[in-house]
Structures are given as C-alpha cells and as structure tokens.
VEXBAMI-325220 format. One record per residue: x negated, y negated, z of N, C-alpha, C in turn; residue in three letters. Coordinates in steps of 0.1 Angstrom, whole numbers, plus 5000, padded with zeros to 4 digits. Example, Ala and Ser with C-alpha at 12.3 -4.5 7.8 and 13.67 -1.06 7.14 Angstrom:
<zamis>
486850575078487750455078486850335078ALA487250225071486350115071487150005079SER
</zamis>
This chain:
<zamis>
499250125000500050005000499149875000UNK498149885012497249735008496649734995UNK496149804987495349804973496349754963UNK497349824965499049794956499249644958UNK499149604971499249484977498349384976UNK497349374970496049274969495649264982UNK495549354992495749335003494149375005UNK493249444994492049515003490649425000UNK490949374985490149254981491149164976UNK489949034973491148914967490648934947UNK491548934944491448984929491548844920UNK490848884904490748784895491948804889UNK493248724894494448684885494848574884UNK495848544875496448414878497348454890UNK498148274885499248294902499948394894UNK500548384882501548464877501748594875UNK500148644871500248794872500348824883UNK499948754894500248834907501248824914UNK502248724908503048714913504348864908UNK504148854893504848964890504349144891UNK502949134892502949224900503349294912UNK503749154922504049164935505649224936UNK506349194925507849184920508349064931UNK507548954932508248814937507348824951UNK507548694956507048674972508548624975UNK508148654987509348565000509048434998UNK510048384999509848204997511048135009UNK511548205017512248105030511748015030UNK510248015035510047905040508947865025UNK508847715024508547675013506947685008UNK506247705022505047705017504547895015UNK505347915020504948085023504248145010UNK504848084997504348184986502448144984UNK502548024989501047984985500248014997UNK500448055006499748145017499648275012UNK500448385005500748455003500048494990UNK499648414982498248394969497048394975UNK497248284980495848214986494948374994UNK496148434998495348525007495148614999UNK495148654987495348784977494448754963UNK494448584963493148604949492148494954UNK491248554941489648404945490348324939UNK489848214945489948064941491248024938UNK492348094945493648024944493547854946UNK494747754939494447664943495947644939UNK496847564954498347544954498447454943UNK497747424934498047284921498547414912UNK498047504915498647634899499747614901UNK500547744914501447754915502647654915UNK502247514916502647414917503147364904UNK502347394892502347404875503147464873UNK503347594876504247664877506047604874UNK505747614884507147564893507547494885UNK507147374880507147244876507347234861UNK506947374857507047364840508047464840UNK508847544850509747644852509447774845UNK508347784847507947944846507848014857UNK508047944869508448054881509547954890UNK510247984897511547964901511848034916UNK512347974924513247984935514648094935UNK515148174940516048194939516648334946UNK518048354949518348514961518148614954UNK517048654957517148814952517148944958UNK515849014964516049134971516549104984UNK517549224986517949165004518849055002UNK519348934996519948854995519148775002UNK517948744999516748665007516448604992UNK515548444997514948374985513648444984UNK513848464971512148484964511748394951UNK510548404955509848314942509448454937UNK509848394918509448504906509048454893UNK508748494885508048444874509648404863UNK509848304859510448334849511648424842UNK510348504838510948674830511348754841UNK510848734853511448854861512748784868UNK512948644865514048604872515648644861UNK515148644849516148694841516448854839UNK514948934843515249104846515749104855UNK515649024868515849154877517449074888UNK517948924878519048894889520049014884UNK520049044872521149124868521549254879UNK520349304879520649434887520849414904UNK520249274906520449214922522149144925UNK522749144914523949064917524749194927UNK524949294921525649364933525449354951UNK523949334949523849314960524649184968UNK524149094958524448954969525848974971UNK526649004960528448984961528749094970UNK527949224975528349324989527849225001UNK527249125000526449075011527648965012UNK528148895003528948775004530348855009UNK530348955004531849005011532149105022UNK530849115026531049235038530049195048UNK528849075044528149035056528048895060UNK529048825051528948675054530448635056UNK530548575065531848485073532748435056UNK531748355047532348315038533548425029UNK532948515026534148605015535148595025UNK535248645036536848655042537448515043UNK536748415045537448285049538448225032UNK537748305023538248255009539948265011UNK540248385015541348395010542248415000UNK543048304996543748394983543048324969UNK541948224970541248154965541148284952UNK540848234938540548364927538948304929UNK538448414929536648414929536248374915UNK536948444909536348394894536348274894UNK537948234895537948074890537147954897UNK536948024914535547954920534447934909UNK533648104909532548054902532647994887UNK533847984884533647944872533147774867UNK534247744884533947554882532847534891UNK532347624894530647624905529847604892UNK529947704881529047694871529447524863UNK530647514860530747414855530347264864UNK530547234873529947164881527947144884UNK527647234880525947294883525347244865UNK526547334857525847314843525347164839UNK527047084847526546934844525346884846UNK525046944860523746844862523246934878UNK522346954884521447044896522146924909UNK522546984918523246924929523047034939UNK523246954953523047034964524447104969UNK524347224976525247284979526147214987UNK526047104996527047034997527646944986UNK526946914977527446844966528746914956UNK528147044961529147164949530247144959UNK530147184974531247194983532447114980UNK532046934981532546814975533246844964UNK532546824956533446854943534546984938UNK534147074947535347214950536447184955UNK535847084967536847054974538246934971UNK537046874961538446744954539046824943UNK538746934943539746984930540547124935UNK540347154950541247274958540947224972UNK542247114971541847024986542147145001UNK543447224997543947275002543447435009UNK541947455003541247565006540247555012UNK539247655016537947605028536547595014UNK536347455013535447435009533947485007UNK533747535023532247575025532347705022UNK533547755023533647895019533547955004UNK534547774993533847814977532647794974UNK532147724985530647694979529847754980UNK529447844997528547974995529248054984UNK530748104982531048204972530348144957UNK529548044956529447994940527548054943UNK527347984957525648054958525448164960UNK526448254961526148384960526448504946UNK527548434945528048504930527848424918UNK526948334917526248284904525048264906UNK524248334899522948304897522548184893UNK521748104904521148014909519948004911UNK519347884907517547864911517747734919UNK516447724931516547614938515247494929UNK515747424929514747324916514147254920UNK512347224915511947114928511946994925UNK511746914935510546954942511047054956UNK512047134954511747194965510647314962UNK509647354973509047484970507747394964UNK507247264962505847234960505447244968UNK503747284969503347224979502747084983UNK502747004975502446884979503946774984UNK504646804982505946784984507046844985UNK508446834993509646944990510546874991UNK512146864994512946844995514146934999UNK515246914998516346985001516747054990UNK517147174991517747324986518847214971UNK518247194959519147134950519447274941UNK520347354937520747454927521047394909UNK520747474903521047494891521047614881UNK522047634875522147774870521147874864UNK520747954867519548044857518947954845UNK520747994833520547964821520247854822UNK520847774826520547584823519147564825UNK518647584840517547564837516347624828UNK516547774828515947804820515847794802UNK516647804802517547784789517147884779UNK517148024788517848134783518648244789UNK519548324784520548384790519948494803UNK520848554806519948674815519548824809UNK519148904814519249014803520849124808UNK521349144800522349174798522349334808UNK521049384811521349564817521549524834UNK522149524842522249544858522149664864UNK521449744857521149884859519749854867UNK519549914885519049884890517249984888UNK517150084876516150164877514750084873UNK515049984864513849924859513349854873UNK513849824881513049704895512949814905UNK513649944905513149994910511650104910UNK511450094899509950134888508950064894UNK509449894893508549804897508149804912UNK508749834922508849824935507649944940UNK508150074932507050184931505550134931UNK505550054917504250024911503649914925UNK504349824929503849754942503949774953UNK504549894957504349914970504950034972UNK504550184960504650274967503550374969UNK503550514973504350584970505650564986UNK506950544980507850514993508950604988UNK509750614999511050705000512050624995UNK513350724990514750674991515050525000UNK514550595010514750475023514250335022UNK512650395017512250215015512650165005UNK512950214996513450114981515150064983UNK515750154993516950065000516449955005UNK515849925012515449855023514849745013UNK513949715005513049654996514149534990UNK515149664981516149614975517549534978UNK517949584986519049584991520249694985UNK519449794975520649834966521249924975UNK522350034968523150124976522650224967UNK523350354972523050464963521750474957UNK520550474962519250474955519450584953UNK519350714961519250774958519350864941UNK520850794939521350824921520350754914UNK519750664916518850614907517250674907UNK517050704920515750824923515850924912UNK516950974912516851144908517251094894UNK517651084889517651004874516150964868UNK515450914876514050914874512951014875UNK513451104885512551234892511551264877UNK512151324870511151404861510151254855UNK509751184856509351104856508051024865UNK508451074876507651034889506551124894UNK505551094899504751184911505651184925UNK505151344927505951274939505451374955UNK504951324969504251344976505251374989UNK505051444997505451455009504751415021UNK505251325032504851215041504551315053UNK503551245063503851355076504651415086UNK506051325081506951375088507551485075UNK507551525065508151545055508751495048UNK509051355047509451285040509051285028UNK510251295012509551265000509251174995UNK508251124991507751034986507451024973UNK508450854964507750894949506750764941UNK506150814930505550704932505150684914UNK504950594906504750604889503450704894UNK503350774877502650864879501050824875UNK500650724868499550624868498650544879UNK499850524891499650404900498450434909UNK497150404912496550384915496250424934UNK495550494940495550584952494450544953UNK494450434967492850384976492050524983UNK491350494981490050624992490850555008UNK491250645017491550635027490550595039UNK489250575031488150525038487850375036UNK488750335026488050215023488350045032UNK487550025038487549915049488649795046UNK489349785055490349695055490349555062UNK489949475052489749325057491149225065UNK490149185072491249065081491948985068UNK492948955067494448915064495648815067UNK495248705067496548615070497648595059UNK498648675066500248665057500848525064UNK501548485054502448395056503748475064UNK504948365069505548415078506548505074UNK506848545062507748635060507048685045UNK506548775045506148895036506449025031UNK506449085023506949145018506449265021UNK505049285024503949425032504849455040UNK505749345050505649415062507349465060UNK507949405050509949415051510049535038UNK509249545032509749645024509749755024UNK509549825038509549975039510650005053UNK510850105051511850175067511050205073UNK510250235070509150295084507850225082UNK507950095093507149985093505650035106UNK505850155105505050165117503450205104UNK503850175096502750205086501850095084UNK502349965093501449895088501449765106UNK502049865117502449775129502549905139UNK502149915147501749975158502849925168UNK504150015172505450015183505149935190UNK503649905198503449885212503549755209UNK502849735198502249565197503249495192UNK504549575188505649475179506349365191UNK506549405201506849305213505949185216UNK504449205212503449105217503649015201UNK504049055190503748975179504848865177UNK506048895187507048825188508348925184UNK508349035177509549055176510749125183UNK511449145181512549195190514049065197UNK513548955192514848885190514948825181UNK515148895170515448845153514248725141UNK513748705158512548595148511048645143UNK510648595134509548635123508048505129UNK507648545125506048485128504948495116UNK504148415117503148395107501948515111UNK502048655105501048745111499848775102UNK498948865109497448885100497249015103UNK496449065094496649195093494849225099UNK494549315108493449315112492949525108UNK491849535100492449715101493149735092UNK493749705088495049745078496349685085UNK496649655099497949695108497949535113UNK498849515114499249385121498749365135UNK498249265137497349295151497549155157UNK498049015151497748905159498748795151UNK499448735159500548645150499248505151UNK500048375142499348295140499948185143UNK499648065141500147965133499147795131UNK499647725122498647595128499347475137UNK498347445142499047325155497947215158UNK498047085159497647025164496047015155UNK496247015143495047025132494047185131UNK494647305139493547395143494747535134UNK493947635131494847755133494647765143UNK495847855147495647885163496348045162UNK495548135165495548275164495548355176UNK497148435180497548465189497148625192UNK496448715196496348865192497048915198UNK497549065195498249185203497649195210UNK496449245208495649285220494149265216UNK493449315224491849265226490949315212UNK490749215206489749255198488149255199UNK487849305190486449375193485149265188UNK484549255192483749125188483349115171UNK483249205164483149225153484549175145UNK485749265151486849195141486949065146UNK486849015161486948865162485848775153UNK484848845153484048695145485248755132UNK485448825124486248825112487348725108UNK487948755122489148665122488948525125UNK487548455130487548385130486948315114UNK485748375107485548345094486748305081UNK487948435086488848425074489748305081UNK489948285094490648145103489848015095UNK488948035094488147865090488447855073UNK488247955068488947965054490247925053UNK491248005060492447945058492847805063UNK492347745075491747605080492047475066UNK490547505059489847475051491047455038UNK491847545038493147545027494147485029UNK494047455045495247345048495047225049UNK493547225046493047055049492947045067UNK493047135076492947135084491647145094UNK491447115108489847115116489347255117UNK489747355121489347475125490047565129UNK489447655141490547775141490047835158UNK491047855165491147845181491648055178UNK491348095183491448215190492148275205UNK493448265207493748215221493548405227UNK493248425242493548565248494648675243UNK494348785244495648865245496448885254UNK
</zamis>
C-alpha cells in the first residue's frame, strides 16, 4: 500500500499524474491536497497544483464516500457517473435533507438547480434563495442540498488555492468543463483503479474507499481477471494482475499526511497502517480527524502548525533515530509553509 501510495519514496511526477494515479486526494479541508503532493513528489511546488485548478484541469468536487475530492479533469467526468448512486443513497437515507423535501418532485429540483448554476457559479445559499423565490412554500435548504447532492457539481476557485480561498461557489461539471460526463455509471472501471492505488484489498475495502453497495457483484464480474491473495486472517484479497508488490523489507520513511487522507480511510481494516493502542493517543474516537505522519509505515504521531513552528505530537516514545527523522522531514515541511521550525512535544 505505501509503494501504491507514493508513500515509500517521493517520485518524479507531475501534480497530475499523481494525482490520477491516486484516483483523487481528499480535499475537505483546502490546503490538504497540496500537503498531500508535497509529501509524495520532489520538488512539488503549490504554484502547479494551483495551474491546475485555475485552468480547470483538476476540480473540486463529492465523490468517494460523498466526501470532496480533488481529481484531474478526465477522472471528474469518469468516475462522477458511477459515484452518483452513491451520493443520492447518502442524500436520502443519511442526510436530514431528502426526508425534509417532501412532496417537493426531485427532478424538477435539480432541474432548476441546474438551470440556476448553468447561468452563472453561485454559492449554495445563493441556489437556496433562488429555490426558494420560485417554491416559497417548501424548505429551501432542503432543495438546495438535494441540487448539491444530485447534480454533479464542482467547487470553483479560488476556492481550493493555495495562495488564496474563498467560500464553497458550485458550478455544473458540464459548464464548467465544457464537456459532458461519460455516459457508463457502471461502477467496475473505479473500482480497477482503487486496486491499482491501493490494493491488493478486499470486498470490504473497496466498499469502504467507495462508498458503493453490492461490490461484491462487481468483484466477481471481474475475478477471472484479477490476482488474487489470501490475508492472515483469510481474508481474499484482489489485486490488477500487473500491479506492483514492495520487498516487505524495504524501509519506511517518516511521512507527514495532511489531515484527511486517503492511506488511512480507504481500507476496513485500518490496523494495517495504525496500531489499536495508539488510535486513542492520535485523537480518535470522538469523530474528529487530525493532521497525522506516518513513522515505520504506521501512524505514530498527529501534528499540526502553530504559532510559526510545526508542532508534532507522538503516540508514543520515539527512538532517537526516528526522532531526529521526524524532526529533518518537520523542518522540510516548515520550510513549505514558509514557516520557523518544528517543536517535538513528549508522548
């Protein structure tokens, strides 16, 4: 998974090939995808990704999980098709909004969501407004998430630079891109891709990655096609039959992820890359996420910066060797923020 991951060296790519390699970064939070490079190739520099963005060859937008990811372009027109089931089970069975609609027709929502968006990129309260002067009599905030969820949407920047951001503005795939989507929502081709970046994984993880249902029918539709390994619990594992298998010896460099990554959410069995004991010391267990680094291969110490310094929290006691490490790759990442240095606090 770290080799899959750019995780064991930093490799000669653009932002783009690695980005589509990666099949998208997490993008919640706006700086996260350029942490998320920075840590993965030489000589990253947030002015690329920033080009990017800006000339709309990569884009903002809900994909796996009904979470934002940054994706290239091309992958934003492959892979919303096969993601839309997802978001519309997520708008109608895990968000407040689908029940609050009512007798509201969804279609005719998204239809004047799209027509309202085509005109011109506006913020989701802007869509709400204008829903709402034309169906005074229904819950507004309820057509509006139903238009951000069941129409394919990009957030436009400057939100998502890093030299600047703003607030969450939408505009339709097509419009902005100004081409259509691809017509298959057949979820086997992203699930191909998911393999190629981060398997060999189970049934389970590529639920979990994706958000899809029924993997399983799409696994076995692919079987004769796949390699495929059994885990130490027995777990089957599948994986393209090409994809690339690290020497289990080979040394695993200190790692600063940004706060929501994709290493650590795309598998059901996260103990592959986080140790039970230490998931309480890294913060988790009441719903919140942290900026973590990977020490070993395994998550070993959350982070963040403050007061001009990184400041690097550990699980537990490190060993003078990986601490000077983490302090070297700390002054690098420092150095990327335009920031003084990098503090090391006790375990």
């Amino acid at each position: 998974m770290l080799e899959r991951q750019l995780l064991l060296e930093r490799v000669e790519l653009t932002a783009a090939e690695a980005i589509e390699h990666l099949v998208g970064l997490q993008a919640q939070e706006p700086k996260d995808p350029y942490v998320a490079l920075w840590t993965r190739l030489r000589g990253f520099r947030p002015e690329e990704l920033e080009e990017l963005i800006e000339a709309r060859e990569a884009v903002r937008l809900t994909l796996m999980r009904g979470t934002i990811h940054l994706v290239t372009a091309r992958d934003c027109l492959a892979l919303r098709p096969a993601i839309q089931a997802v978001t519309a089970r997520i708008h109608w069975t895990a968000s407040p909004f689908g029940r609050r609609l009512g007798d509201a027709d969804p279609a005719e929502v998204v239809a004047a969501g799209r027509e309202i968006l085509e005109e011109a990129p506006r913020t989701r309260a802007q869509v709400r407004d204008l829903l709402a002067a034309r169906w005074p009599d229904r819950d507004a905030e309820a057509m509006a998430h139903t238009v951000a969820y069941l129409l394919p949407v990009v957030q436009i920047p400057p939100r998502g630079l890093w030299s600047r951001s703003a607030r969450a503005t939408l505009a339709t795939v097509e419009s902005w891109l100004g081409r259509p989507l691809d017509g298959d929502p057949a979820p086997d081709r992203a699930v191909l891709r998911y393999l190629g970046a981060f398997g060999p994984a189970g049934v389970k993880d590529v639920a979990m990655w994706s958000g899809f249902t029924r993997v399983r029918e799409v696994v076995e539709r692919l079987r004769g096609d796949l390699r495929r390994f059994r885990d130490e619990n027995g777990v089957e594992l599948f994986d393209l039959p090409d994809a690339p298998l690290a020497d289990p010896d080979t040394p695993a460099p200190v790692r600063f992820l940004p706060e929501y990554d994709n290493v650590f959410l795309s598998h059901a069995d996260r103990s592959r890359i986080v140790d039970q004991e230490d998931r309480p010391r890294l913060g988790f267990g009441d719903g919140r996420f942290f900026k973590l680094l990977l020490v070993g291969g395994f998550l070993r110490a959350a982070w963040r910066v403050e007061d001009g310094e990184v400041v690097v929290r550990p699980a537990r006691n490190l060993s003078k060797r990986d601490a000077a490490s983490v302090e070297a790759e700390g002054r690098r990442l420092a150095d990327f923020f335009g920031e003084d240095g990098v503090r090391i606090l006790p375990a």
